[in-house]
Phi, psi and omega in degrees: 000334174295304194279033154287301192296314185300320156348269199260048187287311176300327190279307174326312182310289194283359153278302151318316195065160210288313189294307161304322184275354167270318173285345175296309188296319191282322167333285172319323195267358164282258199326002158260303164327317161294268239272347172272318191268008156265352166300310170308334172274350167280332177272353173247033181012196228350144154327148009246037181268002178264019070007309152304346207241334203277340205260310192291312180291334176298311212262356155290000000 
């Protein structure tokens, strides 16, 4: 979805204005970093690292 949104940043860009729309772009790439560290927290079993990943997915 970023680099969708990162795609069509000029057209967008003239709706938005530039400042908005970067933050829209940093947004989209938190939620996806969140939705990537929970495949990671499934895969490295046991306590206490998906717990660590759990603390890390919070603070986006």
């Amino acid at each position: 979805m970023a680099f969708k949104v990162s795609r069509i940043k000029i057209f967008r860009s003239m709706m938005f204005g530039e400042i908005g729309f970067k933050k829209i772009e940093s947004a989209f790439i938190m939620f996806g970093i969140y939705f990537i560290t929970r495949l990671l927290q499934n895969i490295l079993g046991p306590h206490p690292l998906p717990l660590i990943i759990n603390c890390i997915r919070q603070f986006f």
